[in-house]
C-alpha positions as CSV (number, residue, x, y, z in Angstrom):
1,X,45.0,62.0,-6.0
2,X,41.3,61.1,-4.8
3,X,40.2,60.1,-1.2
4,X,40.9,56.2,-1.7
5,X,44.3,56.3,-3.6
6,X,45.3,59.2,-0.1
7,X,44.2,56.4,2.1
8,X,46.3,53.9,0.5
9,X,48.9,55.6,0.0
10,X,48.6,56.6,4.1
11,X,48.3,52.8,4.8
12,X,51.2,51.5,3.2
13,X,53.3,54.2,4.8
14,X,52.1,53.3,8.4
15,X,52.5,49.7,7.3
16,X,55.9,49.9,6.6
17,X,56.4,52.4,10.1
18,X,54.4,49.3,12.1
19,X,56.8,46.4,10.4
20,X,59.9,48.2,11.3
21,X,59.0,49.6,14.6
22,X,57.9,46.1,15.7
23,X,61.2,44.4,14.6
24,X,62.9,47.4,16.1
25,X,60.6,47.5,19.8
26,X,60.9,43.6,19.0
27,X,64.7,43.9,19.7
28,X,64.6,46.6,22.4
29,X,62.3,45.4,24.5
30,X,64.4,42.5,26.3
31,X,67.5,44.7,25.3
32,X,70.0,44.7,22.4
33,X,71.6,41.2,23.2
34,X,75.0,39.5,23.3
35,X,77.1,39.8,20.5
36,X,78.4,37.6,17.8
37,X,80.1,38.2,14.1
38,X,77.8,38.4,11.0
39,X,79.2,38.7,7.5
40,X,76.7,39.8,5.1
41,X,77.9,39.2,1.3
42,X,75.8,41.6,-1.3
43,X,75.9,45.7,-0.7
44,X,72.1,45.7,-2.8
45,X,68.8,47.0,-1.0
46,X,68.7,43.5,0.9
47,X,73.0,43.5,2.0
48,X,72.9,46.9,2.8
49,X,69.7,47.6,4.7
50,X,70.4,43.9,6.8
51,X,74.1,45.4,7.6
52,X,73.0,48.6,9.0
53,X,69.8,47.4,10.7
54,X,71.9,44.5,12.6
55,X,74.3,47.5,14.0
56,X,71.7,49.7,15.0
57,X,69.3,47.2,16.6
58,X,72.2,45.3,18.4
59,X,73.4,48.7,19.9
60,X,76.6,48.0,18.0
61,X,77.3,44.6,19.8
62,X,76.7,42.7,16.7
63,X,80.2,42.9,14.4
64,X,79.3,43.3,10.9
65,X,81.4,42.5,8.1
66,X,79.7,43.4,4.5
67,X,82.1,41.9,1.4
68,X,80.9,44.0,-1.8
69,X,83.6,44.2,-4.5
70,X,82.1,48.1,-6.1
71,X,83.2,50.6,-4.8
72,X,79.3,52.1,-4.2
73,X,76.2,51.1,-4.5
74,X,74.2,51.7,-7.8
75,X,70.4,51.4,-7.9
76,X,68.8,49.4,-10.5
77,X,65.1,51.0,-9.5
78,X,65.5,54.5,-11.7
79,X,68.5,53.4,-13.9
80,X,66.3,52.9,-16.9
81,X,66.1,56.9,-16.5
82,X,70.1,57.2,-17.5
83,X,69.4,54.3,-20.7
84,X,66.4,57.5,-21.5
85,X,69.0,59.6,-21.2
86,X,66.5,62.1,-18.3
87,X,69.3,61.4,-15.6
88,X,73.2,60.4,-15.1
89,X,74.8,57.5,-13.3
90,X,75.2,60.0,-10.2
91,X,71.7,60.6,-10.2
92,X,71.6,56.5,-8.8
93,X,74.9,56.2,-7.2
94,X,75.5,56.5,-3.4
95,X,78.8,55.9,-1.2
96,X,78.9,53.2,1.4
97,X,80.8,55.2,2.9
98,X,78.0,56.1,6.1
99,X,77.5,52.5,7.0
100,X,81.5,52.8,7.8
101,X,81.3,56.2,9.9
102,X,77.8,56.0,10.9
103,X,77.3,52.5,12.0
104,X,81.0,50.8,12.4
105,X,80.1,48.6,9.5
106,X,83.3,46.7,8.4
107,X,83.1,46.8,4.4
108,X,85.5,44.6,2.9
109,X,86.0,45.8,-1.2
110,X,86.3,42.2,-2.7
111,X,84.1,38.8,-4.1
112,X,82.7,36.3,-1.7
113,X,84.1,33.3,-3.9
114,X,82.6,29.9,-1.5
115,X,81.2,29.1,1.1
116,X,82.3,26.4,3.8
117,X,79.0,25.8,5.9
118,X,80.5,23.5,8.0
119,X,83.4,25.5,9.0
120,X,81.1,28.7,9.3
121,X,83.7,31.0,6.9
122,X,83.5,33.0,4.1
123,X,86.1,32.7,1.5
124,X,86.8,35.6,-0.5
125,X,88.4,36.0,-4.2
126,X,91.3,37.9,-2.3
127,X,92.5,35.2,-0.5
128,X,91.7,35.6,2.8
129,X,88.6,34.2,5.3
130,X,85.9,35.8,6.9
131,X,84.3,33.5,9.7
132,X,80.7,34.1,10.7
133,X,78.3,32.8,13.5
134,X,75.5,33.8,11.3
135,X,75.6,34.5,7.4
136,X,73.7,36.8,5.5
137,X,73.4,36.4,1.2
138,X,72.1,39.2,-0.8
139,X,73.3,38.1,-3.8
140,X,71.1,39.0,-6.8
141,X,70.6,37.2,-9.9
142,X,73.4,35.6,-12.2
143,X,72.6,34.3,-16.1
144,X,71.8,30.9,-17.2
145,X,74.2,31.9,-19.9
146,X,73.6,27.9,-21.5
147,X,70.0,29.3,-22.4
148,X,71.5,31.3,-25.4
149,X,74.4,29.6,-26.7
150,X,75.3,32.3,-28.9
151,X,76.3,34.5,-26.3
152,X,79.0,32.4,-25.1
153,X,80.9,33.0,-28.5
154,X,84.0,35.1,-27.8
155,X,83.0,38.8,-27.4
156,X,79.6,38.5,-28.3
157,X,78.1,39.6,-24.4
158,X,80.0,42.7,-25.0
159,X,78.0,43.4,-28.2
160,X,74.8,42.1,-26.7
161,X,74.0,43.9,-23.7
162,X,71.3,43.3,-20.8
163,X,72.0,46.0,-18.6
164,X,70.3,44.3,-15.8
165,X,73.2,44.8,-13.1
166,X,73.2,48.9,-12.9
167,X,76.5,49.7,-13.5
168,X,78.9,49.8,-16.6
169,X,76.4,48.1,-18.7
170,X,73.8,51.1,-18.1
171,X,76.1,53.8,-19.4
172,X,77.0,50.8,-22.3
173,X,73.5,50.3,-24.1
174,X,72.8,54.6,-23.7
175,X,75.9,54.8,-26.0
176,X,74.6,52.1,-28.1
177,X,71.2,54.3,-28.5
178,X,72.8,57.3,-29.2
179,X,75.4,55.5,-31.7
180,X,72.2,53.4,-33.6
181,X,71.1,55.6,-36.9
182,X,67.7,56.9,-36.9
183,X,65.3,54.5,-38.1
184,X,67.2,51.9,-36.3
185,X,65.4,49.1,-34.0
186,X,65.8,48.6,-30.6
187,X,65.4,45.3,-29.6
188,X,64.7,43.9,-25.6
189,X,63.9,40.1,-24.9
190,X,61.9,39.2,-21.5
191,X,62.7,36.1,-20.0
192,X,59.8,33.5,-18.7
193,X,59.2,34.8,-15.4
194,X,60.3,34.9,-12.4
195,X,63.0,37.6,-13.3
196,X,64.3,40.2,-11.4
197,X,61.8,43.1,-11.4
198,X,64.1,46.3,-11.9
199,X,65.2,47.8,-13.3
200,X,61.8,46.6,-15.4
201,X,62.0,45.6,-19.0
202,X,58.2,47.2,-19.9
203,X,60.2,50.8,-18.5
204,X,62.9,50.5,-19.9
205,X,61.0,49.8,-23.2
206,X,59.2,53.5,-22.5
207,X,62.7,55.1,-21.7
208,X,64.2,54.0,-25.1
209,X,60.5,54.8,-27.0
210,X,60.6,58.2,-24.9
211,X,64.5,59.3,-26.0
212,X,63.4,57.9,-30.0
213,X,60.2,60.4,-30.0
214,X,62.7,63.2,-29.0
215,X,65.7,62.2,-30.9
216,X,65.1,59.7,-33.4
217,X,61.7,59.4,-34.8
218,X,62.1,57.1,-37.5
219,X,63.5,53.9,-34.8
220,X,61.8,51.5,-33.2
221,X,61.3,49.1,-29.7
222,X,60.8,46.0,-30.6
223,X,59.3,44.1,-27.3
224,X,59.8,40.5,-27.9
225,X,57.9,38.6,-24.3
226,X,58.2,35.2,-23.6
227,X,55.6,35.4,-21.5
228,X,51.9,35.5,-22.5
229,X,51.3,38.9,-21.4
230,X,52.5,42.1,-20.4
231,X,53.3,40.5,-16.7
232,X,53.4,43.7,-14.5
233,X,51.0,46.7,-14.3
234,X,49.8,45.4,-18.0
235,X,46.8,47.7,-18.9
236,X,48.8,51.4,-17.9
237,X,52.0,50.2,-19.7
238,X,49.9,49.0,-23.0
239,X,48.1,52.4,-22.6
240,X,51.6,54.1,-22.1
241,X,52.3,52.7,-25.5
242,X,48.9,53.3,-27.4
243,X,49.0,57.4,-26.5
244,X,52.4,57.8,-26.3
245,X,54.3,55.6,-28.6
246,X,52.3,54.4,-31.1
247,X,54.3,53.8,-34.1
248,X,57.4,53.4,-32.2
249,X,56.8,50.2,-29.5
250,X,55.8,46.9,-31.1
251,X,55.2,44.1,-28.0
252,X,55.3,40.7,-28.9
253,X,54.2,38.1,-26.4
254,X,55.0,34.4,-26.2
255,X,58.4,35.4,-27.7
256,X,60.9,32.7,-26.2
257,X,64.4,33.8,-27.0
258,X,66.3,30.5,-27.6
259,X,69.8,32.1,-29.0
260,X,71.3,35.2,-30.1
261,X,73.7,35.8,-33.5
262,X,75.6,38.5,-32.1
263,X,77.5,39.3,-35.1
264,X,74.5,39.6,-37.4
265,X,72.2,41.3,-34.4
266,X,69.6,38.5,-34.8
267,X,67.5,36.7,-32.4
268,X,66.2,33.3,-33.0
269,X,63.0,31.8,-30.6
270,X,61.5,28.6,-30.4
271,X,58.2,28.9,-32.5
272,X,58.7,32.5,-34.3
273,X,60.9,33.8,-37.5
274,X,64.3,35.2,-36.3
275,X,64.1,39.3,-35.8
276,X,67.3,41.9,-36.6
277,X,68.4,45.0,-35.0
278,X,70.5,47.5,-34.7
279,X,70.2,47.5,-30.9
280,X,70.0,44.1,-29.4
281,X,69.3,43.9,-25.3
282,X,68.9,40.3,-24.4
283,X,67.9,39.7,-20.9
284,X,68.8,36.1,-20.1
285,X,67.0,33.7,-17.8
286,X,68.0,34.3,-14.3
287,X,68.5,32.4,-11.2
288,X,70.1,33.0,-7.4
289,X,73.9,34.9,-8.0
290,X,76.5,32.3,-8.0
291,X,77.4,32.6,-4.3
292,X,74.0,30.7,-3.3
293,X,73.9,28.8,-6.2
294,X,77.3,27.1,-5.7
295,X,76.6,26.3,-2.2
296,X,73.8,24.3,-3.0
297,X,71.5,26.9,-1.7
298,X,69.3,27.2,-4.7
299,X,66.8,23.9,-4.0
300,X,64.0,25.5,-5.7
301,X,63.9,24.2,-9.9
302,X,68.2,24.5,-9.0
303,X,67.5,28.3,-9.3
304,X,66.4,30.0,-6.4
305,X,66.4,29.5,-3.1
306,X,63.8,28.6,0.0
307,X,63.7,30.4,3.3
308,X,61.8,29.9,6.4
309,X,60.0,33.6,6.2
310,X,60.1,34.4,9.7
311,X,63.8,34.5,9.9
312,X,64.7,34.6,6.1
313,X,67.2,31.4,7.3
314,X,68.0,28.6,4.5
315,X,66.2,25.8,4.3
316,X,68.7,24.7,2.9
317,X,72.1,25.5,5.4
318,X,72.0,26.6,9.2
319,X,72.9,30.1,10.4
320,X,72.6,31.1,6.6
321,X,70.1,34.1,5.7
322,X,69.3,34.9,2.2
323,X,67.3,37.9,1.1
324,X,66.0,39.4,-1.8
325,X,66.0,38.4,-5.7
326,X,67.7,35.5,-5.0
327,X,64.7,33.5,-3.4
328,X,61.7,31.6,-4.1
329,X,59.2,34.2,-3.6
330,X,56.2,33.8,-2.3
331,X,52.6,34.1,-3.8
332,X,52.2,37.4,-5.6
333,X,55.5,38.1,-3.9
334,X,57.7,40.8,-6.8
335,X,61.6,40.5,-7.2
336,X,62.0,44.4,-6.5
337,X,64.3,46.3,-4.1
338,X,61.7,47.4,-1.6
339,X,60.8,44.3,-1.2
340,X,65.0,43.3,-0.8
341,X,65.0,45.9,1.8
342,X,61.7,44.6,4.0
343,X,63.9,41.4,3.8
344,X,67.2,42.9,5.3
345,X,65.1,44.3,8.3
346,X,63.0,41.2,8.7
347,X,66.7,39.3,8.8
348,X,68.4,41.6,10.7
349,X,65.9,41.6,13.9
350,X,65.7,37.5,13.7
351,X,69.2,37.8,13.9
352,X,69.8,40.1,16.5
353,X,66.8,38.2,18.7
354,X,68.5,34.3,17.8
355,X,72.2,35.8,18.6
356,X,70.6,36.7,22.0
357,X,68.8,33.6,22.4
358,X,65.1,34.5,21.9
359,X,62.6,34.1,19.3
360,X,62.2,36.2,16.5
361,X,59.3,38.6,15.3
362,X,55.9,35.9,14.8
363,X,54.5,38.3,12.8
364,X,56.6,39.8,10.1
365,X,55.0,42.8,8.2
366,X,56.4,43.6,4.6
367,X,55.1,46.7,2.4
368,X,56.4,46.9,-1.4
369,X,55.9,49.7,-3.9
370,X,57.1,49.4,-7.7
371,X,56.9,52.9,-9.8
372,X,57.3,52.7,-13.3
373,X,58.4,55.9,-15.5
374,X,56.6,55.7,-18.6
375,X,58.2,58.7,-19.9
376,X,61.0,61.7,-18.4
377,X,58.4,62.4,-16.1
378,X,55.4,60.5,-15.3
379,X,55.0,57.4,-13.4
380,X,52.4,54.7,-12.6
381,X,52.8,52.4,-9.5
382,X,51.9,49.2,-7.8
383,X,52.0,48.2,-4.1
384,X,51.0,45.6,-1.5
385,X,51.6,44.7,1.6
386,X,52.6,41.3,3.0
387,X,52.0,39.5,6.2
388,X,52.9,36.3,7.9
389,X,50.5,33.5,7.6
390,X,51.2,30.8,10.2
391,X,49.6,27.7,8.9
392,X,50.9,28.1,5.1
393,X,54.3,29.2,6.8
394,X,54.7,31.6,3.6
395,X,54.2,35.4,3.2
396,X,50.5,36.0,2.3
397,X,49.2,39.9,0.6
398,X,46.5,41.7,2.7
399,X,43.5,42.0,1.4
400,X,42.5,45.5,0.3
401,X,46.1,46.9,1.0
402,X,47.3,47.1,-2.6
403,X,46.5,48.9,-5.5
404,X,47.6,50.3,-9.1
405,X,48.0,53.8,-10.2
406,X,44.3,54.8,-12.4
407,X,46.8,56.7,-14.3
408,X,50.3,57.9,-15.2
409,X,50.7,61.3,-13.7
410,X,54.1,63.7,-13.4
411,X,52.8,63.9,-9.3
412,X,53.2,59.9,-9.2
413,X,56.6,60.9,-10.6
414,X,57.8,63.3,-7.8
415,X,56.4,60.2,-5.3
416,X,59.0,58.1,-7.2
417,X,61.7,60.4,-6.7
418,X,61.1,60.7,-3.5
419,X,60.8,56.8,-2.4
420,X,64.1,56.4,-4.0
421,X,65.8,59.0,-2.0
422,X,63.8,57.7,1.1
423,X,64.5,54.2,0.6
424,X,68.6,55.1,-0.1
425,X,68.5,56.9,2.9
426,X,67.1,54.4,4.6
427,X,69.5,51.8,3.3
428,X,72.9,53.5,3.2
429,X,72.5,56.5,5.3
């Protein structure tokens, strides 16, 4: 690592230390406040992080009710490692069970299934009703399933994978790779963006090419883009693919899926010939999970929802938070679950500073790192950092603070490992 990358690197870090610290002096400094009940809906980097954070910077006067329906959280950063077949479900899996012991989280195992906003309750698919005097959504993407008609054929989404929710799905498509012949394709789509960053389509594309160069060396990834480019760290990925996997990746901008023939494993777009494989993983368009979307949260293109950034608050519904890969980012802003996690803290301290009756935090800081695995081992990264600009009233990047990796290294690879177990710990811990 040279002298400016060190710097960097030492920058974001005691970014991130100076945006938490000052939510957390922010909330010490005219003491912990009254209490009040908050029900956070979503156990993901953004649920998670706000849940424990509200506990800990309330000095446990704050009750805090998370509704999550799995049983434990599953990282989508890192799960295109199990699809490569380098790690195991295990690897990305970690119990809820420290915000219980830790923190006096109260996690209720069930769906948040509506909203009543005047009423101030949760509703859950169980039955019964949470009430709330402030509301926090982390709530992740759903599918605009209508955009590929094909799919909504009986059986056909168990064929077609997308693997975008780490889970089930993850272990689902490895077996697929394992069960395709060699000389088989691999197929991913990419949706227009905005999409939900990981667990990164461009990766994953590197994981599969990765296990085929091992494995099978006569198959194929077929990259099929709707966008025009490569929309994330696009020069070390199409270098990734020149040295690396020539012959075995193909990318294929301006690729609009339109539908999907499951039974036939063919693809059909708007202006290009239909494309087979033996493999297909089609990752639809995505908007704000159905949680926000039904409550009429999702006021931006009826996909994804506004916030006031100082307090992640609704613009759309009082006493309603909503935090990561369900909003309308702002400029230059990524989908990922770092940033998800800057949002739970930024959340959690407005909340703990409004339940006591004073203002939040002017100044909200937010760092973000993305790593990439471009193969088993090494890893290329971007990262910014994100402040408050008053008179747009949006999150802005700070000049100079980001930067992207000059190269794929393994070392960038132990710094990846180790942000994930940081940023777990950090979340869940």
């Amino acid at each position: 690592m040279n002298h400016v990358q060190f710097n960097r690197r030492r920058f974001i870090q005691a970014s991130s230390a100076a945006s938490v610290l000052g939510l957390a002096a922010g909330c010490a400094s005219t003491g912990a406040g009254s209490g009040g009940k908050v029900v956070v809906v979503g156990g993901g980097y953004g649920g998670a992080t706000a849940a424990k954070y509200l506990r800990l910077w309330s000095e446990g006067r704050i009750e805090v009710t998370l509704v999550e329906p799995n049983e434990a959280f599953i990282s989508c950063p890192i799960s295109n490692l199990v699809i490569g077949g380098s790690r195991q479900m295990a690897d990305i899996t970690t119990s809820y069970d420290n915000l219980a012991k830790r923190h006096g989280v109260k996690i209720v195992r069930d769906r948040a299934a509506a909203i009543d906003l005047d009423k101030r309750q949760v509703r859950l698919a169980g039955g019964a009703t949470l009430p709330y005097d402030r509301l926090v959504l982390s709530p992740g993407v759903d599918f605009m399933w209508d955009a590929l008609p094909g799919l909504g054929k009986p059986g056909a989404r168990d064929k077609v994978l997308h693997a975008w929710k780490a889970g089930p799905q993850t272990v689902a498509l490895r077996r697929q790779l394992e069960a395709m012949p060699d000389g088989g394709v691999y197929a991913i789509t990419i949706p227009l963006a905005p999409y939900r960053c990981p667990p990164g389509p461009y990766e994953r594309a590197c994981q599969v090419a990765h296990y085929f160069s091992k494995a099978k060396p006569k198959s194929k990834v077929l990259v099929l883009d709707a966008n025009d480019d490569v929309t994330s760290k696009g020069p070390l990925f199409k270098k990734a693919w020149a040295d690396r996997y020539k012959g075995i990746i193909e990318y294929r901008p301006k690729h609009n899926t339109v539908d999907v023939d499951a039974a036939t494993g063919t693809l059909k777009f708007d202006f290009n010939d239909d494309v087979k494989a033996q493999v297909l993983n089609v990752l639809p368009p995505m908007r704000a999970g159905d949680i926000a979307h039904n409550a009429g949260l999702t006021t931006a293109n009826k996909r994804w929802c506004e916030v006031d950034w100082l307090t992640m608050e609704s613009k759309a519904a009082k006493n309603v938070h909503v935090l990561g890969d369900a909003l309308q980012i702002a400029p230059a802003m990524p989908k990922s679950g770092h940033m998800a996690n800057q949002h739970g803290k930024v959340a959690a301290a407005a909340i703990v500073a409004l339940l006591a009756g004073r203002e939040p935090n002017p100044l909200p800081l937010y760092n973000n790192t993305c790593y990439s695995f471009v193969s088993d081992t090494d890893v290329v990264h971007v990262a910014s950092v994100h402040r408050y600009d008053a008179a747009q009233k949006t999150m802005v990047t700070v000049p100079g603070s980001g930067g992207v990796s000059t190269a794929a290294s393994e070392l960038e690879g132990q710094y990846a490992m180790a942000w994930a177990r940081n940023i777990w710990a950090d979340s869940l811990a």
